[in-house]
Residue frames as a rotation matrix with the C-alpha (Angstrom) as fourth column:
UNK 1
0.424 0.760 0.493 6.51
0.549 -0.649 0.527 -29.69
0.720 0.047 -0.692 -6.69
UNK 2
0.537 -0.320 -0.780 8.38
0.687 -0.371 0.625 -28.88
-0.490 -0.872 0.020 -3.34
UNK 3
-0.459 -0.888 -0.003 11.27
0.787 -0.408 0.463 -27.26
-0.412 0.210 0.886 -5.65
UNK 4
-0.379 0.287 0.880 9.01
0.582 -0.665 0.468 -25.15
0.719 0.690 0.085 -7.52
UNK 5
0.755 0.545 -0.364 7.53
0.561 -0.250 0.789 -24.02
0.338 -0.801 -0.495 -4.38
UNK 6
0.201 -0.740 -0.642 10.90
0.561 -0.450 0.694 -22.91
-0.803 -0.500 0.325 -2.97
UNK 7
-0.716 -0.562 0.415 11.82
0.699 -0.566 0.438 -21.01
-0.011 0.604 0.797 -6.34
UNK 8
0.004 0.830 0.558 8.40
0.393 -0.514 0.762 -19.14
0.920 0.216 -0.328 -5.84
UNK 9
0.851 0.206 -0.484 9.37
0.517 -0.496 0.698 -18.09
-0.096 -0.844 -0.528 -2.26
UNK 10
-0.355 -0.933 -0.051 12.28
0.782 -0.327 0.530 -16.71
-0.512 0.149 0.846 -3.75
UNK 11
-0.384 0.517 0.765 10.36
0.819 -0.191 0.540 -14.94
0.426 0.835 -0.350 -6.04
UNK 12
0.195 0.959 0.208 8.41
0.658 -0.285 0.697 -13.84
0.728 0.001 -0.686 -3.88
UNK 13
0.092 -0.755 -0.650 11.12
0.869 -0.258 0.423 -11.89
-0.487 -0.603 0.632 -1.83
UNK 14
-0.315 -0.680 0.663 11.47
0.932 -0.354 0.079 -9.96
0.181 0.642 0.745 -4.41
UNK 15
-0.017 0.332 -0.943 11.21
0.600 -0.751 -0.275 -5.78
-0.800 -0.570 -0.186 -3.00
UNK 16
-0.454 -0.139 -0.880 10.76
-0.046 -0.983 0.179 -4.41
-0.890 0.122 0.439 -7.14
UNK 17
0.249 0.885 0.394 8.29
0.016 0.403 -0.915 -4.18
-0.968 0.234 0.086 -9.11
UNK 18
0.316 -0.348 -0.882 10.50
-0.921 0.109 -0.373 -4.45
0.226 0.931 -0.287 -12.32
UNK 19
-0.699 -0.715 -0.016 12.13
-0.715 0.699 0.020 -7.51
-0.003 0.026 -1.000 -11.12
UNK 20
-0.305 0.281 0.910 9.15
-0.398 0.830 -0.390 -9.48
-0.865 -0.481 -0.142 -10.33
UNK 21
0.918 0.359 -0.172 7.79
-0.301 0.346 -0.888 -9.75
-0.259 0.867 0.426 -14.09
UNK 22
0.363 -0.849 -0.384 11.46
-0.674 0.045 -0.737 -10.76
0.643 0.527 -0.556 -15.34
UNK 23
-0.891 -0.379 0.249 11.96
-0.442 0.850 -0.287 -13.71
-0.103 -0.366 -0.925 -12.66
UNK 24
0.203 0.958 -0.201 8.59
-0.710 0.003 -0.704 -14.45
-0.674 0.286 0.681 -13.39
UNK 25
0.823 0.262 -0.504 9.07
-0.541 0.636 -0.551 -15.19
0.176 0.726 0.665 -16.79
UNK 26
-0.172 -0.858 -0.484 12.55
-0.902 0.335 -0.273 -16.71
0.397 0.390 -0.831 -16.19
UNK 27
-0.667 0.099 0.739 10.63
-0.464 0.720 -0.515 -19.50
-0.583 -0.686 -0.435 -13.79
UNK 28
0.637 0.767 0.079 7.63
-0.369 0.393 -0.842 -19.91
-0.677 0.507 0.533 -16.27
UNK 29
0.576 -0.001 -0.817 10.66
-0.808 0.155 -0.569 -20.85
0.127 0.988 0.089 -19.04
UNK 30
-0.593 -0.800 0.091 12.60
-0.798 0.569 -0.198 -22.74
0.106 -0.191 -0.976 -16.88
UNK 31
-0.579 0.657 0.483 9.51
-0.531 0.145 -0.835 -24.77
-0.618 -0.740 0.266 -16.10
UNK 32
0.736 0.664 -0.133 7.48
-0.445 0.326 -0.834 -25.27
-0.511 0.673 0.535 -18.85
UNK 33
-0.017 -0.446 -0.895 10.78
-0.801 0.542 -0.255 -27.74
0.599 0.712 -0.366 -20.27
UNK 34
-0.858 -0.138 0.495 9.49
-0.354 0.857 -0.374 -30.27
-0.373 -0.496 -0.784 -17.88
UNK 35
-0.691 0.592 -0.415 7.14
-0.363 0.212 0.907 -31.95
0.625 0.778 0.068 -19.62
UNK 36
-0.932 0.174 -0.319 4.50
0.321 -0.015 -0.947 -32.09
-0.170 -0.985 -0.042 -16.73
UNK 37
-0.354 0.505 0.787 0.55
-0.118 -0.859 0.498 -30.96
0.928 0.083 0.364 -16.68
UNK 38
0.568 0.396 -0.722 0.56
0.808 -0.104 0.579 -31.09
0.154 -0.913 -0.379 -13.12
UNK 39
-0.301 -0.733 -0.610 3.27
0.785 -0.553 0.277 -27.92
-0.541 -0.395 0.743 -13.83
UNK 40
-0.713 -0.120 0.690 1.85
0.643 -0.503 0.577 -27.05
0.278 0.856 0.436 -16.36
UNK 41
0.278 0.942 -0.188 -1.82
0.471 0.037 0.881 -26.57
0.837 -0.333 -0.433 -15.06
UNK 42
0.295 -0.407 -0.864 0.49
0.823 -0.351 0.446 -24.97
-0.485 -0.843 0.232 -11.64
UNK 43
-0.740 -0.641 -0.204 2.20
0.508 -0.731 0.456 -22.37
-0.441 0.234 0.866 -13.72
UNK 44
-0.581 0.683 0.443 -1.10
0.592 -0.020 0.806 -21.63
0.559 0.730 -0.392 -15.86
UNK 45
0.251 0.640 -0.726 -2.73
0.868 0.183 0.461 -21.26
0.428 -0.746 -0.510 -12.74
UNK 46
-0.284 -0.703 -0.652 0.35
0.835 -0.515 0.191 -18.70
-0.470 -0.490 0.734 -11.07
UNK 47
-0.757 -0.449 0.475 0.11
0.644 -0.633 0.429 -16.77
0.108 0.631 0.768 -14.07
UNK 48
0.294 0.937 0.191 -4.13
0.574 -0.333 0.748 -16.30
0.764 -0.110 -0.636 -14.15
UNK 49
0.543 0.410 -0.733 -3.86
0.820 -0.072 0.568 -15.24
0.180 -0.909 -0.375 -10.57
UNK 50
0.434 -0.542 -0.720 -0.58
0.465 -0.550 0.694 -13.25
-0.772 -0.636 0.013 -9.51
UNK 51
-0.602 -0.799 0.002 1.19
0.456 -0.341 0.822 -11.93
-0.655 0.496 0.570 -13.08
UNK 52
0.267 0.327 0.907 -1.82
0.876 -0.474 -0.088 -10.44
0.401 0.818 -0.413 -14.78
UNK 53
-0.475 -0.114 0.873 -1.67
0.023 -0.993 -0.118 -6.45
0.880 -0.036 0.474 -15.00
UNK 54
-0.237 0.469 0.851 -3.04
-0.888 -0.459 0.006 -5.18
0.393 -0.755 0.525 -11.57
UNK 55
0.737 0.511 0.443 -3.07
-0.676 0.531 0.511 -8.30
0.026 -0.676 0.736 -9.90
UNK 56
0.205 -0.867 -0.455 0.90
0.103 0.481 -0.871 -8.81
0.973 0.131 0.188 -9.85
UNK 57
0.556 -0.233 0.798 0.62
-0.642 -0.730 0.234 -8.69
0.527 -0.643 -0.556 -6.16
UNK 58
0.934 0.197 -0.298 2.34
-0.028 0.872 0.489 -11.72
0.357 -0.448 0.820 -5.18
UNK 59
0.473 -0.808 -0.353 5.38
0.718 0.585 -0.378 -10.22
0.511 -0.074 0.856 -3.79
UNK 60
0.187 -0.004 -0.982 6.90
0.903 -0.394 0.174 -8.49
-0.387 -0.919 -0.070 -0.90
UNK 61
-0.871 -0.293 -0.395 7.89
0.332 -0.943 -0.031 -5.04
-0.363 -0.158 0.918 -2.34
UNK 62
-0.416 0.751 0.513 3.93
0.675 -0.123 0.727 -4.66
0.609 0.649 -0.456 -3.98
UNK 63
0.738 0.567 0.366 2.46
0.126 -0.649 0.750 -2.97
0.663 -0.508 -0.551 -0.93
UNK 64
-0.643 -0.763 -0.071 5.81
0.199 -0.077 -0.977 -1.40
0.740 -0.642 0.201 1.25
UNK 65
-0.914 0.070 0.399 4.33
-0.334 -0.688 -0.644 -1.03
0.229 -0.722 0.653 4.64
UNK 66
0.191 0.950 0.248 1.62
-0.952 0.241 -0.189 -3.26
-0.239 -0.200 0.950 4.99
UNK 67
-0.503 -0.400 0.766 1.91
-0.453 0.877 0.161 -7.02
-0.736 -0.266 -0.623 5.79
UNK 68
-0.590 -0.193 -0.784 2.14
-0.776 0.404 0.485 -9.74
0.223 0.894 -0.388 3.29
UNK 69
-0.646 0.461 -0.608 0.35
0.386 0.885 0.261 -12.18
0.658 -0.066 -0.750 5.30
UNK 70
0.196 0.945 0.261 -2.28
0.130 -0.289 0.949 -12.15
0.972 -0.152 -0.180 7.81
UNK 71
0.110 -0.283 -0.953 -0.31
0.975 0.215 0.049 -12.59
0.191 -0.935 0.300 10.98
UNK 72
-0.942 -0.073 0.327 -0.81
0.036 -0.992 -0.117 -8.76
0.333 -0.099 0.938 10.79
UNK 73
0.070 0.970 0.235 -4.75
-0.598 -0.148 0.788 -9.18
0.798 -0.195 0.570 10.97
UNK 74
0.408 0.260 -0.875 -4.34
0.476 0.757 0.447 -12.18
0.779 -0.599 0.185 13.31
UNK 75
-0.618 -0.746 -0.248 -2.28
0.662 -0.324 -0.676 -9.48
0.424 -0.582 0.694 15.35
UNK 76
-0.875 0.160 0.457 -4.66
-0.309 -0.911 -0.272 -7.01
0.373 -0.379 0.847 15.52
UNK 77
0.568 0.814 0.121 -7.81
-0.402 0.146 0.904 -9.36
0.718 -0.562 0.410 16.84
UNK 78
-0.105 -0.537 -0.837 -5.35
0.821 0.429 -0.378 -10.58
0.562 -0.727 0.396 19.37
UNK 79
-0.841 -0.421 -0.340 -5.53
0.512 -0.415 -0.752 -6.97
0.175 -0.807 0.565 20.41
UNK 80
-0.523 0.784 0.334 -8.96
-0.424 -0.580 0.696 -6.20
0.739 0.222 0.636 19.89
UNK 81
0.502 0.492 -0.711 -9.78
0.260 0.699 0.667 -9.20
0.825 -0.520 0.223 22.36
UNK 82
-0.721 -0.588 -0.366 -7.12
0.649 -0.388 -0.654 -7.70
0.243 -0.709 0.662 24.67
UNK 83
-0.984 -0.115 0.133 -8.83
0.031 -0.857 -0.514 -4.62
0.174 -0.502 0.848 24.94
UNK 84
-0.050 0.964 -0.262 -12.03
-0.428 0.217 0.877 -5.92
0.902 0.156 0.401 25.01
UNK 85
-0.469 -0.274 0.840 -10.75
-0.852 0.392 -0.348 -7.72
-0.234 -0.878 -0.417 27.81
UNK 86
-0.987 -0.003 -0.159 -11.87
-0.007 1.000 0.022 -11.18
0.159 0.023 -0.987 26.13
UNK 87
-0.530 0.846 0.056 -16.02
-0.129 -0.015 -0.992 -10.07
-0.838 -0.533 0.117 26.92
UNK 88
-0.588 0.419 0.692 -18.51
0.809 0.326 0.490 -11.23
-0.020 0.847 -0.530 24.39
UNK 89
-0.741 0.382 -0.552 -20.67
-0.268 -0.922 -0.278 -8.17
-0.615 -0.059 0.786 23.04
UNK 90
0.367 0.759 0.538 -23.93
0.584 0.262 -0.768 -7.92
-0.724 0.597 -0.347 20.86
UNK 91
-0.098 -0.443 0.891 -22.93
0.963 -0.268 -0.027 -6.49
0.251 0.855 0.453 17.33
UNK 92
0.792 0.259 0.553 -24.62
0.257 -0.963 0.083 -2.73
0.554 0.076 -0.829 18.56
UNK 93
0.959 -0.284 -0.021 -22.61
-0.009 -0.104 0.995 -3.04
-0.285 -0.953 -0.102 21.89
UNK 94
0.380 -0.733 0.564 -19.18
0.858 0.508 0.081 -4.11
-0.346 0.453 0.822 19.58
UNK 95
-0.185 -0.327 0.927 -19.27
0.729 -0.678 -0.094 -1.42
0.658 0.659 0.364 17.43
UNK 96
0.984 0.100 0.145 -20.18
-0.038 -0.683 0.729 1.25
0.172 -0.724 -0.668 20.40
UNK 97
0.854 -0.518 -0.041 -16.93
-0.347 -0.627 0.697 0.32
-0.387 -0.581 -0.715 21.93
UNK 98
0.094 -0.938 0.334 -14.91
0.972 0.159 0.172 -0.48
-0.215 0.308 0.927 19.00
UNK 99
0.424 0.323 0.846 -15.83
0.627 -0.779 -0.017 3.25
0.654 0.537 -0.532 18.12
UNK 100
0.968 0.229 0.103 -15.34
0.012 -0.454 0.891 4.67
0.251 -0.861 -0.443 21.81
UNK 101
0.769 -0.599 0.226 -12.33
-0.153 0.170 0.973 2.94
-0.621 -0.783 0.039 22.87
UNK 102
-0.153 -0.606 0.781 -9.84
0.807 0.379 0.452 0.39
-0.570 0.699 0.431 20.02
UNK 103
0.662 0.099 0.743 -10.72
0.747 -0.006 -0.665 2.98
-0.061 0.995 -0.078 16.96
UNK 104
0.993 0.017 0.116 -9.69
-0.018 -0.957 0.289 6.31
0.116 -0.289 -0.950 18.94
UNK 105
0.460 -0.842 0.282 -6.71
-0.379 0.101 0.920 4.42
-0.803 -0.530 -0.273 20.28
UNK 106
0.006 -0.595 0.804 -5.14
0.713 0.566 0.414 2.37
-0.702 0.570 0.427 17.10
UNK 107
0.476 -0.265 0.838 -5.83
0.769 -0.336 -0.543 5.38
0.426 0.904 0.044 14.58
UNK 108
0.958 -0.259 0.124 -4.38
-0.266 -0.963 0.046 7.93
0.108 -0.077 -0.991 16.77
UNK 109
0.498 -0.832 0.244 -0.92
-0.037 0.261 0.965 5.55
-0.867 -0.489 0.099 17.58
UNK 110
0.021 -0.732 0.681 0.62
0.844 0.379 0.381 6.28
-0.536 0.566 0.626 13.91
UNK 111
0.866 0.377 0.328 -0.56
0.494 -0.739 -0.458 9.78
0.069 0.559 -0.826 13.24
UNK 112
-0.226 -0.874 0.430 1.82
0.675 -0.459 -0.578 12.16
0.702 0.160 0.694 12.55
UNK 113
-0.788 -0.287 0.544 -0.10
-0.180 -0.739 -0.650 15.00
0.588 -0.610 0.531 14.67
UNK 114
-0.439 0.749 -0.496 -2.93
0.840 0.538 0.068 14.86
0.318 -0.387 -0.866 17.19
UNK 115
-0.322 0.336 0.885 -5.89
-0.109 -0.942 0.318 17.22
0.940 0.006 0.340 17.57
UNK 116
-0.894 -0.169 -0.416 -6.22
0.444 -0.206 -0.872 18.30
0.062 -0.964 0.259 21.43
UNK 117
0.500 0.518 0.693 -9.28
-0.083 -0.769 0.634 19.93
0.862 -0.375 -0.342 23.35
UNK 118
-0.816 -0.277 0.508 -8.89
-0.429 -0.299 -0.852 21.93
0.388 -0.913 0.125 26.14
UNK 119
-0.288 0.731 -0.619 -11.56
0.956 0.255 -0.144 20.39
0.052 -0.633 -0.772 29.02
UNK 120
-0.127 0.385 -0.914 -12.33
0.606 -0.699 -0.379 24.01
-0.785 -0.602 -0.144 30.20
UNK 121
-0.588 0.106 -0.802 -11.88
-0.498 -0.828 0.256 26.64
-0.637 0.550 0.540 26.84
UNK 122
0.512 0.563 0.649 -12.89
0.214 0.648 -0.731 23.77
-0.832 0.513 0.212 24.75
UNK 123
0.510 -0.449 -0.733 -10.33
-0.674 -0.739 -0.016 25.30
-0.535 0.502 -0.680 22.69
UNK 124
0.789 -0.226 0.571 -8.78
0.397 0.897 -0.193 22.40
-0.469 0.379 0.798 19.62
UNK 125
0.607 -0.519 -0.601 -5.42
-0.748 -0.629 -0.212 22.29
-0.268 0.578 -0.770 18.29
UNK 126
0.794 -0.340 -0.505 -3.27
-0.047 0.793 -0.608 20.47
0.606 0.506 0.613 16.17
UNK 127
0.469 -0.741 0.481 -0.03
-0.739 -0.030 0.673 19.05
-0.484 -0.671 -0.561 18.42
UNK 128
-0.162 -0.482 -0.861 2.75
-0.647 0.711 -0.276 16.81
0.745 0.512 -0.427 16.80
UNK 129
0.880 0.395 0.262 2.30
-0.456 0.553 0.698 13.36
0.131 -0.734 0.667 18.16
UNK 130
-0.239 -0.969 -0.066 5.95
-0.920 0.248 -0.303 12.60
0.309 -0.012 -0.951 19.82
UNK 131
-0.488 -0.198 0.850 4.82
-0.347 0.938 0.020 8.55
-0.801 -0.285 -0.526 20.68
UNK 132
0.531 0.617 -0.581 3.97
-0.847 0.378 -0.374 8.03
-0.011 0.691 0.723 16.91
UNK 133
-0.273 -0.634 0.724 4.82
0.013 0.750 0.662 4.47
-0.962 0.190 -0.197 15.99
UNK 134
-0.149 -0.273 -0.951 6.17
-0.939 -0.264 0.223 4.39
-0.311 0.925 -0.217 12.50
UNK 135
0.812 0.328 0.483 5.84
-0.055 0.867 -0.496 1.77
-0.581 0.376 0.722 10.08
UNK 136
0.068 -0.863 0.501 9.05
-0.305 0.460 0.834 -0.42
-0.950 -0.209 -0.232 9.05
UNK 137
0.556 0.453 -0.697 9.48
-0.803 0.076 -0.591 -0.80
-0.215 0.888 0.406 5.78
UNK 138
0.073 -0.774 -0.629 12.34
-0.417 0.549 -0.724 -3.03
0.906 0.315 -0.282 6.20
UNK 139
0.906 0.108 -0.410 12.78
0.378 0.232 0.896 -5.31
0.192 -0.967 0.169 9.35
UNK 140
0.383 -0.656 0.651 15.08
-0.594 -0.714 -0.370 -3.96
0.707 -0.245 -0.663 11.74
UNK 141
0.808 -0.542 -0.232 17.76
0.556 0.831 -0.004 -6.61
0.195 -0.126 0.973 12.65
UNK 142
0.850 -0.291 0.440 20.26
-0.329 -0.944 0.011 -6.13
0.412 -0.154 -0.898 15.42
UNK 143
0.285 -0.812 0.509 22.42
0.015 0.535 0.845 -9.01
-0.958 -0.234 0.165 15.98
């Protein structure tokens, strides 16, 4: 089982959505000549889930720009408790200052432009935002 595992993180590398149906099937044929229905009943299983139409997502080029695992979500409540400063809230009191404070700040750190008031004219304009942070589609590897 370990080996089939490792040919399925290989797989699952894969950054095009033409290639993944076409190693796909070349694992389901290499497979299914072990005579096995703990593989079988594994591959049966692969297929239901990750290779039907619209629910081939089971591989890194399916969604560029948006993390494959959760250690994105587990990133952002790391910083939601940051800026919370670790304080327990009631659900009304949560959503007050995820609204107030975390929403204002995480949706404005990837915009492309940012809308300004003046304090005094009250006057609103669009301004390019020059500290956007971009999203990586590729990691960015410097040794």
């Amino acid at each position: 089982m370990n080996r089939i595992l490792d040919v399925i993180k290989q797989i699952q590398k894969i950054f095009d959505a033409n290639l993944f149906p076409t190693a796909f099937k070349l694992f389901q044929e290499k497979w299914e000549k072990v005579t096995s229905s703990s593989i079988k009943t594994f591959i049966d299983y692969f297929k239901d889930q990750w290779c039907k139409e619209g629910q081939n997502g089971r591989y890194e080029g399916y969604a560029p720009g948006l993390p494959t695992t959760s250690n994105g979500l587990e990133s952002l409540h790391d910083k939601i408790k940051t800026a919370l400063d670790k304080k327990r809230f009631g659900l009304i009191s949560f959503l007050n200052e995820c609204f107030d404070n975390i929403l204002k700040e995480r949706t404005t750190d990837r915009s492309l432009t940012l809308t300004l008031k003046d304090p005094i004219t009250h006057e609103v304009k669009l301004v390019e935002n020059l500290n956007q942070k971009i999203f990586n589609y590729y990691p960015i590897i410097e040794k």
